[in-house]
C-alpha positions as CSV (number, residue, x, y, z in Angstrom):
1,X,-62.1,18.4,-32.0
2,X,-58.7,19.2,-33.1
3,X,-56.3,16.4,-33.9
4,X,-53.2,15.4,-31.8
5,X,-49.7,16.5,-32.9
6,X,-49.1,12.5,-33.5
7,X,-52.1,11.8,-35.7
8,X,-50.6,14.2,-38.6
9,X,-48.8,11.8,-41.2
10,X,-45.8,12.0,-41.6
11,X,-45.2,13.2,-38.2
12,X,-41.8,12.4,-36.3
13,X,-41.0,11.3,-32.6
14,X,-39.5,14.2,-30.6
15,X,-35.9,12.8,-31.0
16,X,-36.2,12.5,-34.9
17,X,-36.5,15.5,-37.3
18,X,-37.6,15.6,-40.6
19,X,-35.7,13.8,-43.9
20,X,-33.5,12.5,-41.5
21,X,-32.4,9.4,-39.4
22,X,-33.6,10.2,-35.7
23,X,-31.0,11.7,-33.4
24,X,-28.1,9.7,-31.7
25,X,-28.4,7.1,-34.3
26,X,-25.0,8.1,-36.1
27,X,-23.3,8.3,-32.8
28,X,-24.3,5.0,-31.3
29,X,-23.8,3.1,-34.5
30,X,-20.1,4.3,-34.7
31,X,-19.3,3.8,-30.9
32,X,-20.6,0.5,-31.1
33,X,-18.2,-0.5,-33.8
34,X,-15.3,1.0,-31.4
35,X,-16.0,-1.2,-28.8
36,X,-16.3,-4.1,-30.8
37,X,-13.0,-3.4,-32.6
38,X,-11.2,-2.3,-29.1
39,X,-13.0,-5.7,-27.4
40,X,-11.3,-7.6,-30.5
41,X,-7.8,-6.4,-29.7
42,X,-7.2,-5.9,-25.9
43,X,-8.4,-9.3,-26.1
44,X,-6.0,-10.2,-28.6
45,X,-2.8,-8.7,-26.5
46,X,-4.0,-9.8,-23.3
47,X,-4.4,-13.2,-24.8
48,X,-1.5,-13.6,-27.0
49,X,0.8,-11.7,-24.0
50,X,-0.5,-14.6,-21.6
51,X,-0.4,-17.6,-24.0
52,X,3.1,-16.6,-25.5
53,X,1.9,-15.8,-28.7
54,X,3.1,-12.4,-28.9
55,X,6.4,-10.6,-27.4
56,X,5.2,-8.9,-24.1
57,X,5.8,-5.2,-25.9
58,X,3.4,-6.0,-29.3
59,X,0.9,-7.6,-26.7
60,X,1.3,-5.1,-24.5
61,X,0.3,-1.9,-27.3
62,X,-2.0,-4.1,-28.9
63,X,-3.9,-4.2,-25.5
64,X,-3.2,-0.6,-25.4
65,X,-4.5,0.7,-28.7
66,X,-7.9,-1.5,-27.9
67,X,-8.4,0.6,-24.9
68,X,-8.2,3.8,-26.4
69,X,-10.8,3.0,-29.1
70,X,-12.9,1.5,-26.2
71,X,-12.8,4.9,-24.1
72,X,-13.6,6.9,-27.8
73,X,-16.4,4.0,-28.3
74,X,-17.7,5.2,-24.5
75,X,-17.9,9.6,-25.4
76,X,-19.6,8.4,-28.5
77,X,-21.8,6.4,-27.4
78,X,-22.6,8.8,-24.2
79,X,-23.4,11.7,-26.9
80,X,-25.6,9.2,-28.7
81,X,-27.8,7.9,-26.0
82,X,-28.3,11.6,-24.6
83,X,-29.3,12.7,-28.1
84,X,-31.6,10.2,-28.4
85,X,-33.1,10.0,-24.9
86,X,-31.8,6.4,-24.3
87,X,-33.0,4.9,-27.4
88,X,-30.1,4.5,-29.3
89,X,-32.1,6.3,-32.5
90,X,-32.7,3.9,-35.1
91,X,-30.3,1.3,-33.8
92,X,-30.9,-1.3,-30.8
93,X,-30.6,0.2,-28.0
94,X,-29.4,-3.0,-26.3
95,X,-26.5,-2.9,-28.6
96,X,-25.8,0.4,-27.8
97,X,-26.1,0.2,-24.7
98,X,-24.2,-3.4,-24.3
99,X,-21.2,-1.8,-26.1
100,X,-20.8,1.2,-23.3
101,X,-20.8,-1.6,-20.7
102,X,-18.5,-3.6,-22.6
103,X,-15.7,-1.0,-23.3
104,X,-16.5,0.3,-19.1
105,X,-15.5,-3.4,-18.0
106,X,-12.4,-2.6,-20.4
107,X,-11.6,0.4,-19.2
108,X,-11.5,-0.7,-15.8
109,X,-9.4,-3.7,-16.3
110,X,-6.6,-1.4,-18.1
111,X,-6.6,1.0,-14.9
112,X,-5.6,-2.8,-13.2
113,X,-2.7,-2.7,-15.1
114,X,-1.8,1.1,-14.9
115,X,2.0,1.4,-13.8
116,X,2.8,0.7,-10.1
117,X,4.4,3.8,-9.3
118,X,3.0,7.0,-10.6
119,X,5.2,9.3,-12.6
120,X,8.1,7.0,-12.7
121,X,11.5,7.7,-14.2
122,X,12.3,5.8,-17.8
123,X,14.5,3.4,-16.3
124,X,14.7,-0.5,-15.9
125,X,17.6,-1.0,-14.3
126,X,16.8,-0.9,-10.0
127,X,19.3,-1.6,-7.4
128,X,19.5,-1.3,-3.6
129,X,23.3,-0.8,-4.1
130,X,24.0,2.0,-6.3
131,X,27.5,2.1,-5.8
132,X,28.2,-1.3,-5.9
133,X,25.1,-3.1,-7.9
134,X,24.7,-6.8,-7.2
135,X,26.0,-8.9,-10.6
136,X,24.0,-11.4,-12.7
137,X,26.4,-14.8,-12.7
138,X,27.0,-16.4,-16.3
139,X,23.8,-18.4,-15.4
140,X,21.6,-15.6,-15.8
141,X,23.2,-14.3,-18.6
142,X,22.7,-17.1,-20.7
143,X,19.1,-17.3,-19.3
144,X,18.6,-13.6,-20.7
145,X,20.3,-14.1,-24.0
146,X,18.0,-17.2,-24.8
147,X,15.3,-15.2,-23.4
148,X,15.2,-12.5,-26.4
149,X,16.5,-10.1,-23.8
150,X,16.9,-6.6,-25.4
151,X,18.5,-4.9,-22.5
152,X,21.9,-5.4,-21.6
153,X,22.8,-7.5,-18.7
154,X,25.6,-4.7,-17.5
155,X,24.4,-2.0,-15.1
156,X,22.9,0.7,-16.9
157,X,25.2,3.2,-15.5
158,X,25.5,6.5,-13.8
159,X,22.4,8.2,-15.5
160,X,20.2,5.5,-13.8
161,X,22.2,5.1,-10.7
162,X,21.0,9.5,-10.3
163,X,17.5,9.2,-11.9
164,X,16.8,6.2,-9.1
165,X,18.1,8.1,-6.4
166,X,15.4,11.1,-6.7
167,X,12.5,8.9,-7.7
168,X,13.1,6.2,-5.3
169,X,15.5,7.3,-2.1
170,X,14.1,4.8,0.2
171,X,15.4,1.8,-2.0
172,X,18.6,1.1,0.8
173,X,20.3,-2.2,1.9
174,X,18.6,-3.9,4.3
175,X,20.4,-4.8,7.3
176,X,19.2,-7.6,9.3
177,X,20.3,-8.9,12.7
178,X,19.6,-12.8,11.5
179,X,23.5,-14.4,9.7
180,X,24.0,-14.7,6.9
181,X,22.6,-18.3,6.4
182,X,19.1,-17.9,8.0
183,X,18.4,-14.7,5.6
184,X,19.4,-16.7,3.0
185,X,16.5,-19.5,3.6
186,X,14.3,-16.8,4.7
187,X,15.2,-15.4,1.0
188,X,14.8,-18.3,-0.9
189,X,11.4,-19.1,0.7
190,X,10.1,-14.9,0.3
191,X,11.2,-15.5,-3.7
192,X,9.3,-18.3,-3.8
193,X,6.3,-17.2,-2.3
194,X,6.5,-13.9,-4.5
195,X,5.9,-16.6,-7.4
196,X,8.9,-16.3,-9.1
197,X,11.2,-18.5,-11.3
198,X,14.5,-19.5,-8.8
199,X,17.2,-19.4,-12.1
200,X,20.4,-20.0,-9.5
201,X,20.7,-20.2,-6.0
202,X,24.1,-20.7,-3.6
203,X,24.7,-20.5,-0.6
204,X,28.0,-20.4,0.1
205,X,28.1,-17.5,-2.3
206,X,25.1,-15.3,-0.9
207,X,23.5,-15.3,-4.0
208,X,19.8,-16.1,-5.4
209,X,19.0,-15.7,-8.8
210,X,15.1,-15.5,-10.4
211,X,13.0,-14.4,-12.9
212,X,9.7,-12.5,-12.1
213,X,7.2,-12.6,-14.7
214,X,3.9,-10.8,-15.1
215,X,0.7,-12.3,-15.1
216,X,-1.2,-11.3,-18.6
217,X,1.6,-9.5,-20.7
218,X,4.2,-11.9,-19.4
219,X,7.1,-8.8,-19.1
220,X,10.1,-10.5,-17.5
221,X,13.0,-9.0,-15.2
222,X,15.3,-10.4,-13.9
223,X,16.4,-10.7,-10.5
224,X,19.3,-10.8,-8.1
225,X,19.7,-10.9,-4.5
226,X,22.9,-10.5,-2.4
227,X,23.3,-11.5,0.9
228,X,27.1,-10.3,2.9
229,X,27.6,-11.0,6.4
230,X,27.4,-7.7,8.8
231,X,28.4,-7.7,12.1
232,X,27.0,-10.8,13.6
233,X,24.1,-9.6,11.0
234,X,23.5,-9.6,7.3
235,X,23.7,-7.0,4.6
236,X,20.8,-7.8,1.6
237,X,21.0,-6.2,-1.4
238,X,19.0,-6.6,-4.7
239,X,18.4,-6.0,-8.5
240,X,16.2,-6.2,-10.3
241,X,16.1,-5.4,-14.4
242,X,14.0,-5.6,-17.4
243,X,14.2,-7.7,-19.9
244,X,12.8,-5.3,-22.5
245,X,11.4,-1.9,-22.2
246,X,13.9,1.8,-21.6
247,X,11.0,2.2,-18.5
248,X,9.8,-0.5,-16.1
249,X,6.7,2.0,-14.9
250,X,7.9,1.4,-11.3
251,X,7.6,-2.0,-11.7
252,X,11.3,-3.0,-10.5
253,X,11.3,-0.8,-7.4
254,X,7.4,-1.9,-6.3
255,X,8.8,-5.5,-6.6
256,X,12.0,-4.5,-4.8
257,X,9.9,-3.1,-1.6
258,X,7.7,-5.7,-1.6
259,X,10.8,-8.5,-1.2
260,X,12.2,-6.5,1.9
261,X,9.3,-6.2,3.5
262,X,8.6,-9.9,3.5
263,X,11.6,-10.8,4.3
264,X,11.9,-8.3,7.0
265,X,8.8,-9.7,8.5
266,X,10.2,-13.2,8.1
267,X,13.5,-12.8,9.7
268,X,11.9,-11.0,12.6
């Protein structure tokens, strides 16, 4: 009776070969230390960014750079675990496998925070009013400048004002027919509601003042909304700039729709 190809010693499994460690095991083991080390610090900007330990930009490529080395930790780990069948070689599988799951969860959470408007224009500096941007009051100033703002609080000029108006040509005044005093209540509450800081608010003037502020990196821009009689309507007009950063990623202009169409829907 002839003997089984596994009864010869020294005989290997079918994902090992001879003098050496058995297939994937290489793979796996450095992938798993990628997704450990990427875990380690996209939880150490998301954390930091949210807790204030860290400026918003460190946090925020902190968080970054532990991404990439989580989506490198995945292709490894995928070459490893197809080399060896699933068995991780000579190291736990579990691990193995626990570290692609770990670095897909992270992988998904970054695409949560991927920029709100695709292929958006590096600017930070969004206004309704190109011609005629709406002005931060001393108030804000001094909020910025205590803030650490890096930007200045001036309009950024006529190279914004043209890079705006191809990337975003729906960003117009809003005319309402409400006056001037109901839109301004109906503004107030719609800032409010949007979860953001009110820094200044009158009135008489037409003018609110706020601070929106994001939820893990804590990025803040600034905000001001102008409201002119029209008619026997009102004329709203807003701006909205970055604190830090030459590009916002489309953040200023998503957060500039999403005010006028509240406050559309509010005012009727």
């Amino acid at each position: 009776m002839l003997p089984s190809a596994g009864s010869y010693r020294g005989s290997k499994p079918m994902n090992q070969t001879d003098g050496k460690r058995p297939l994937g095991t290489r793979w796996c083991a450095i992938g798993s230390w990628l997704a450990g080390i990427g875990l380690l610090l996209a939880a150490a900007g998301a954390l930091g960014g949210r807790l204030d330990l860290l400026a918003p930009l460190a946090a925020f490529m902190l968080f970054g750079i532990g991404a990439l080395l989580a989506l490198l930790a995945i292709v490894l780990l995928a070459i490893g675990l197809l080399l060896s069948r699933g068995s991780a070689g000579a190291m736990s599988a579990g691990r193995a496998w626990g570290a692609l799951a770990v670095s897909a969860l992270l992988i998904g959470f970054s695409l949560t925070q991927r920029p709100a408007v695709e292929g958006a224009p590096a600017i930070h500096d969004i206004s309704t009013d190109l011609d005629d941007p709406p002005a931060f009051s001393e108030t804000m100033r001094a909020a910025r400048e205590a803030g650490g703002a890096q930007n200045p609080v001036d309009y950024a000029g006529e190279e914004t004002a043209r890079a705006q108006a191809a990337a975003y040509p729906d960003l117009q005044t809003l005319v309402l027919d409400a006056p001037p005093a109901a839109v301004f209540e109906a503004a107030l509450a719609v800032a409010r509601e949007l979860g953001w800081d009110i820094v200044s608010s009158d009135a008489a003037a037409g003018r609110i003042e706020a601070t929106a502020t994001s939820r893990w990196f804590h990025f803040r821009d600034d905000v001001v909304i102008r409201i002119r009689p029209q008619g026997s309507g009102s004329a709203v007009d807003l701006r909205s700039k970055s604190r830090v950063g030459r590009g916002d990623m489309g953040a200023n202009a998503a957060r500039i729709r999403e005010f006028l169409r509240r406050l559309q829907a509010a005012t009727g």
